[in-house]
C-alpha positions in Angstrom: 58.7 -87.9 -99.5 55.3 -86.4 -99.5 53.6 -89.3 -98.0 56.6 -89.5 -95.1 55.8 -85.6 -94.8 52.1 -85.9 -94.0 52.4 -88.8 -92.2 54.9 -86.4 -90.0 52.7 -83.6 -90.1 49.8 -85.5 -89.0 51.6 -87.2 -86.3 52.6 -84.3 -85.2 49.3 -82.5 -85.3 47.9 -85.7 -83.3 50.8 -85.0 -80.7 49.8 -81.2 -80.5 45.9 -81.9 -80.1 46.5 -84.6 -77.4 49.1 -81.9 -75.7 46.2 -79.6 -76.1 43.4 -81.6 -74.6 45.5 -82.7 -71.6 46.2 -78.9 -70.9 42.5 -78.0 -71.2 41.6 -81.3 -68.9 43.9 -80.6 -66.5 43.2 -76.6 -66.6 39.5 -77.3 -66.0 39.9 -80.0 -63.3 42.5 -77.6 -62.0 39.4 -74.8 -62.0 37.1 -76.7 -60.4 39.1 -77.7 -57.7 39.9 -74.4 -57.3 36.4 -73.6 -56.9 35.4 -76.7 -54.7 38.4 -75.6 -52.0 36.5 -72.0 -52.3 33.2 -73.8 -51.6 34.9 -75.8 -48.8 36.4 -72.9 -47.2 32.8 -70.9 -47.2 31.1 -73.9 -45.9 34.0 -74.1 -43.4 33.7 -70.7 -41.9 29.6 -70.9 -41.7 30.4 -74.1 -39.4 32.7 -72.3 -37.5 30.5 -69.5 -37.1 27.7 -71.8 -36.0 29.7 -73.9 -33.9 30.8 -70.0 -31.9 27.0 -69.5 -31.8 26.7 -72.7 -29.8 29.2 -72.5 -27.5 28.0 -69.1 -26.6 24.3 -70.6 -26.3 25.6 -73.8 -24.4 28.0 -71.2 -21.9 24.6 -68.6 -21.5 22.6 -72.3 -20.0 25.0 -73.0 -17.6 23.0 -73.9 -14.6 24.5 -71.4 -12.0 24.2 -68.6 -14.5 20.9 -69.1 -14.9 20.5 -69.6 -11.7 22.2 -66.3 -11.6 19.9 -64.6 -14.0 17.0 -65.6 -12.3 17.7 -64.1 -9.2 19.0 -61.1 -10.9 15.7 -60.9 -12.7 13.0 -61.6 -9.8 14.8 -59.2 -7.8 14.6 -56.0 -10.0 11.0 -57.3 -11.2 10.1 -57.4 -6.7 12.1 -54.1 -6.4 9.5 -52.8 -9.3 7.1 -53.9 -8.2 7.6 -52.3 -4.9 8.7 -49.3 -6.4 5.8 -48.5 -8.3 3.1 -50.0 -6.5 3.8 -48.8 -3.1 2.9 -45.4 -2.7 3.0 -42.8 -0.2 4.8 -39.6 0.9 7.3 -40.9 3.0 9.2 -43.1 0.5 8.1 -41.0 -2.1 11.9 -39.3 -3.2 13.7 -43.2 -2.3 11.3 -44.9 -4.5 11.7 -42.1 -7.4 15.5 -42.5 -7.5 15.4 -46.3 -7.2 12.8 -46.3 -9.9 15.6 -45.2 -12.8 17.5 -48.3 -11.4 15.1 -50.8 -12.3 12.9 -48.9 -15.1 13.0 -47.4 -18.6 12.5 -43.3 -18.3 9.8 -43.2 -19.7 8.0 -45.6 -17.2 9.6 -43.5 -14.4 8.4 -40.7 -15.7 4.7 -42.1 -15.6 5.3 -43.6 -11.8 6.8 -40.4 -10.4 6.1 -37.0 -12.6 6.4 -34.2 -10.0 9.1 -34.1 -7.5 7.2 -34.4 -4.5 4.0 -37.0 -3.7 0.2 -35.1 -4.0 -1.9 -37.8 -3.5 -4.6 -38.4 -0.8 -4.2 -42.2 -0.4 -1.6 -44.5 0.6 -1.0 -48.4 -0.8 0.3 -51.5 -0.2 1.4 -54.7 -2.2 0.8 -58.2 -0.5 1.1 -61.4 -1.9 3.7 -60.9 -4.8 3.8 -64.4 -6.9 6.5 -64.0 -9.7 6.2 -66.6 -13.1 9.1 -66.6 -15.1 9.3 -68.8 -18.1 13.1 -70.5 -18.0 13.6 -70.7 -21.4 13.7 -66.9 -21.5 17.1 -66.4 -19.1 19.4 -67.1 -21.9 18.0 -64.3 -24.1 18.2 -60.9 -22.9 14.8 -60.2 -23.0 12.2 -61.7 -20.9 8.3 -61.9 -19.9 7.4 -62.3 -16.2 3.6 -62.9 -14.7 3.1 -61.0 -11.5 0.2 -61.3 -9.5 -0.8 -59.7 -6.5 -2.8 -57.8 -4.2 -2.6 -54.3 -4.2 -4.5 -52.8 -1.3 -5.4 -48.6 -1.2 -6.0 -47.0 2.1 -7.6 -43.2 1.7 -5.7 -40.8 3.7 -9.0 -38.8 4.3 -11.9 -41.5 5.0 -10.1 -44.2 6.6 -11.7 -47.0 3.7 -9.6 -49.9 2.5 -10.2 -51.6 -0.9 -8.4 -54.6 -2.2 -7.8 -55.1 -5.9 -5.8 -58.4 -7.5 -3.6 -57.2 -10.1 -2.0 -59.4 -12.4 0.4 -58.0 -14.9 2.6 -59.4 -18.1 5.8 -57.4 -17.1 8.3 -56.9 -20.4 12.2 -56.8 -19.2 15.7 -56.5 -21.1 19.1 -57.0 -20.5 21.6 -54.8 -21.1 25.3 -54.8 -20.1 24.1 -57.7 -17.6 21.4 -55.8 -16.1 17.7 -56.2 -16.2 15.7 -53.0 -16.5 11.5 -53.1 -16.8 10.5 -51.4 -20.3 6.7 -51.9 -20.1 3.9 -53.8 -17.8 0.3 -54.3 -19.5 -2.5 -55.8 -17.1 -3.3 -59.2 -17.8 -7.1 -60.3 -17.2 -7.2 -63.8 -15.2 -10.4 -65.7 -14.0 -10.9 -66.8 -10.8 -8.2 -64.8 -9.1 -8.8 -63.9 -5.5 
């Protein structure tokens, strides 16, 4: 009887491991799949988010509303251009309340600090050429080359002088509408 007992009790204790082992297996392959859906449903979500980023991207190139942009964009960087450039007493309080349509404060604040127009000389901007890179329409801010000729007339000698001007003109977009934050003068050879 002692030998049919062990033989039972290690039968027994084989049927216990093996019950054992397949619970750990299957409790471990069990754990890893639940980790691979985790990983599955992370990587899914980053696609969707990139695949949102795209379609935003691919509905901002549209070719009418960059058409749109453009337009939007070389006429407030004209109407600054005209605002600020042009200078004389007549125009003086139109061109000061247009200027916070198109420009930052503080720029407006440099193009028109007292309320009415001091100044001893009158000017004029001829020859406007606008250069505005493409790629920059479907981000909301933008870098846009003007050139032109910016002619001063003294109110008191009657003398004309002519100057080229060529200017790196920063924009940005907000709530769909381009305002001028800052202009720096570019240097360019053989300008006339």
């Amino acid at each position: 009887m002692n030998r049919r007992f062990l033989f039972g009790m290690f039968v027994a204790l084989l049927v216990v491991l093996t019950s054992v082992n397949i619970y750990a297996t299957r409790k471990a392959s069990n754990d890893d799949l639940q980790e691979d859906l985790h990983e599955l449903k992370v990587k899914n979500e980053k696609i969707m988010e990139e695949k949102t980023e795209l379609e935003m991207t691919l509905q901002k190139q549209e070719p009418a509303d960059i058409q749109a942009r453009y337009e939007a964009l070389v006429k407030q960087v004209s109407t600054f251009i005209e605002v600020a450039f042009k200078q004389d007493k007549e125009t003086y309080q139109e061109r000061k309340k247009e200027a916070h349509k198109v420009m930052s404060k503080d720029l407006a604040t440099t193009f028109f600090p007292t309320e009415t127009y001091k100044g001893d000389r009158k000017t004029e901007v001829d020859e406007v050429a606008i250069f505005i890179k493409t790629g920059d329409l479907t981000n909301n801010q933008a870098s846009v080359l003007v050139k032109f000729k910016h002619t001063l007339y003294s109110l008191q000698s009657d003398q004309k002088q002519v100057s080229p001007v060529f200017l790196r003109i920063n924009v940005h977009r907000e709530e769909g509408h381009w305002m001028i934050t800052d202009f720096q003068d570019v240097e360019e050879e053989g300008y006339s």
